[in-house]
C-alpha positions as a Python dict, from the first residue, in 0.01 Angstrom:
ca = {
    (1, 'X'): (0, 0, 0),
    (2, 'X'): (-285, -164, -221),
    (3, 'X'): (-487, 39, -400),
    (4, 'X'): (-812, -147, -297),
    (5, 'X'): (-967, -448, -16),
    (6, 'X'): (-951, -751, -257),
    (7, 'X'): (-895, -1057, -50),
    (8, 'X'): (-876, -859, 252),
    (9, 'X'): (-1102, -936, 575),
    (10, 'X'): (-1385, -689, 612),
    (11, 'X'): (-1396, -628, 998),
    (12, 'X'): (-1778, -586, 1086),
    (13, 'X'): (-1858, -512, 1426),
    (14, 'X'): (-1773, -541, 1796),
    (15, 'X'): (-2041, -610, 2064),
    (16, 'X'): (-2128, -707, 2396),
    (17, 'X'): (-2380, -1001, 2451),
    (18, 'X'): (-2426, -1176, 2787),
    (19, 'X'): (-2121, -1032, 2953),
    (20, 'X'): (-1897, -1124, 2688),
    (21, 'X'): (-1709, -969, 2420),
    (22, 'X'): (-1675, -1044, 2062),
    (23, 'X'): (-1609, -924, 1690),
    (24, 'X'): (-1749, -1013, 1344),
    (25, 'X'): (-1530, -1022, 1046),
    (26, 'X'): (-1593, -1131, 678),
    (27, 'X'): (-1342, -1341, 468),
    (28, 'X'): (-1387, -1414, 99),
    (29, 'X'): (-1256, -1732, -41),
    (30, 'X'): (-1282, -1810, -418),
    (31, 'X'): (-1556, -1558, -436),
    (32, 'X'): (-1740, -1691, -123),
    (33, 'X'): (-1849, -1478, 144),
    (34, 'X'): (-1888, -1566, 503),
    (35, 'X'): (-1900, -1374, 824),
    (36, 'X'): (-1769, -1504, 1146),
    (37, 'X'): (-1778, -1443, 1496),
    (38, 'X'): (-1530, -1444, 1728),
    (39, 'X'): (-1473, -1418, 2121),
    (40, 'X'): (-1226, -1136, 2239),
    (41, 'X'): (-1104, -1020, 2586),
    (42, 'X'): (-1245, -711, 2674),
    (43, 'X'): (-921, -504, 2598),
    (44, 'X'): (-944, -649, 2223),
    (45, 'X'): (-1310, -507, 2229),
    (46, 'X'): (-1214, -169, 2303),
    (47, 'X'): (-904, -162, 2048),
    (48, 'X'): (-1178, -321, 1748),
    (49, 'X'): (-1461, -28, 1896),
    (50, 'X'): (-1161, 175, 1832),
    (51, 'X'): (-1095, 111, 1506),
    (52, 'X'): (-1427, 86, 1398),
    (53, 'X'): (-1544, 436, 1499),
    (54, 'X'): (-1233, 582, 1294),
    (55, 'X'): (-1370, 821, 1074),
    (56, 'X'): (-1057, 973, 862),
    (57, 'X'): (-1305, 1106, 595),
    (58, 'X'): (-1614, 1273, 602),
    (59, 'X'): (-1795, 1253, 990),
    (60, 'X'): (-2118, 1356, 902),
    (61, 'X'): (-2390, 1077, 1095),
    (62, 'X'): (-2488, 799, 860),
    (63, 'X'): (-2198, 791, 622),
    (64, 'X'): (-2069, 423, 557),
    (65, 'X'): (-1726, 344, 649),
    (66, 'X'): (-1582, -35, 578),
    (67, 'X'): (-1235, -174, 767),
    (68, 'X'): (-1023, -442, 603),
    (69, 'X'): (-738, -615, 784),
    (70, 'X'): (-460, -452, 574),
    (71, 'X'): (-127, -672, 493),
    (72, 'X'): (106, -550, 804),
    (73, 'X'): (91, -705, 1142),
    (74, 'X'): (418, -648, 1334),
    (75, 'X'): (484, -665, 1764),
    (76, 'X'): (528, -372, 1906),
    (77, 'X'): (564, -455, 2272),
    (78, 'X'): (539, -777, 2501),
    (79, 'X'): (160, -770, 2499),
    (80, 'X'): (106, -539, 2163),
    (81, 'X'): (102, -542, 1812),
    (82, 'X'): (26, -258, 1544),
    (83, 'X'): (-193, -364, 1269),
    (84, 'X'): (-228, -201, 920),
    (85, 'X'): (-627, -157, 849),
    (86, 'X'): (-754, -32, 539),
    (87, 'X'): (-1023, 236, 595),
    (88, 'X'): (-1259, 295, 264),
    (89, 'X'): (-1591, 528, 281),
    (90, 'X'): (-1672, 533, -51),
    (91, 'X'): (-1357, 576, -320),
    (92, 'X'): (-1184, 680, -59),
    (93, 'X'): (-904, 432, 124),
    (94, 'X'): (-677, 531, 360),
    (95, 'X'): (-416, 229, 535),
    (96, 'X'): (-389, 359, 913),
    (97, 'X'): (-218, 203, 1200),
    (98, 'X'): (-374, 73, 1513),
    (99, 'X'): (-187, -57, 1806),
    (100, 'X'): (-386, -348, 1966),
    (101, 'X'): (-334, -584, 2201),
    (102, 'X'): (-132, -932, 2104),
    (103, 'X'): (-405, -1161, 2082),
    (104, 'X'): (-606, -974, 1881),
    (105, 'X'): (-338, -902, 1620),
    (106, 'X'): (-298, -1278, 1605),
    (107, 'X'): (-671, -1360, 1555),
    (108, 'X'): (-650, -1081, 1274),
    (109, 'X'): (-314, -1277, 1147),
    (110, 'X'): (-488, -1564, 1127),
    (111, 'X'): (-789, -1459, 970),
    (112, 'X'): (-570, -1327, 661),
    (113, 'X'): (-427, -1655, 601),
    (114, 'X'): (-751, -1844, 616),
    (115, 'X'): (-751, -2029, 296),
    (116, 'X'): (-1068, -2300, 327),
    (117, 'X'): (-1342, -2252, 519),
    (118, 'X'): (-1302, -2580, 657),
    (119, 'X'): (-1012, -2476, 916),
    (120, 'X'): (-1276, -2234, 1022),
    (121, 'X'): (-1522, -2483, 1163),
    (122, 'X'): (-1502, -2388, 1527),
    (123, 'X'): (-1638, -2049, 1486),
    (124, 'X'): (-1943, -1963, 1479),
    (125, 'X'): (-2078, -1820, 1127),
    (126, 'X'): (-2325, -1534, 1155),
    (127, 'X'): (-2580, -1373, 945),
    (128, 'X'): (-2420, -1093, 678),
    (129, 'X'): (-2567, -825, 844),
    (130, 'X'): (-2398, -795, 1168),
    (131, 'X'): (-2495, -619, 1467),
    (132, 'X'): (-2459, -296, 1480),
    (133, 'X'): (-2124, -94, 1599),
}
C-alpha cells in the first residue's frame, strides 16, 4: 500500500445533469493539474456516490474527505470489478475496496495510465472546483 496519493487520480464528484450521469476526476501529469468529466451509466453513478460518501474517519458534517484511484483494479465477476481507492481526510489514508461495475473500473484503469493530456482530448475538461457530491 502507498503511503500517500502522488500520481494517483483524485476522484471529484458524481452528478446528475439533464438526465444523465457523470463523474469528475483529476489527473496530474508532470505537475499539471486538470479535471475531467466523464459520462457513466447510471449503475457506475451509484457505485462513484458510493464511494464518495465513504467516511472511514471522522463523520462529523463538513469534514473534507479526498478519493484517489488506488493501484489495484482486478474482475471480480462477468459485469464487476473491485477497485482499490485511497481514502485521505486529513493525515489520515486508508486503501478500501469497492466493488463496481466493469465499465467503470475500466474508465478508472484508464485514467491511471493516462500519460499526456493529449490522449485525453475527447473529454470534456471542467473547472477545478467541481460540483458538489
Amino acid at each position: 500500500m502507498r503511503d500517500t496519493h502522488e500520481s494517483m487520480p483524485e476522484l471529484l464528484a458524481a452528478y446528475e445533469r439533464d438526465g444523465q450521469y457523470f463523474g469528475s476526476v483529476r489527473i496530474t501529469i508532470s505537475g499539471a493539474s486538470r479535471a475531467f468529466e466523464f459520462g457513466v451509466p447510471f449503475d457506475g453513478f451509484r457505485s462513484l456516490r458510493r464511494i464518495l460518501q465513504t467516511r472511514p474517519f471522522d463523520q462529523m458534517p463538513g469534514i473534507q474527505y479526498r478519493y484517489f484511484i488506488g493501484g489495484s483494479i482486478g474482475p471480480r465477476a462477468e459485469d464487476r470489478a473491485v477497485v482499490d481507492i485511497r481514502i485521505e481526510q486529513g493525515r489520515d489514508g486508508r486503501l478500501m475496496d469497492f466493488e463496481v461495475p466493469l465499465l467503470l473500473a475500466r474508465n478508472f484503469y484508464w485514467f491511471k495510465k493516462l500519460k499526456n493530456y493529449e490522449d485525453a482530448s475527447h473529454l470534456h475538461v471542467i473547472d477545478e472546483a467541481a460540483p458538489e457530491v
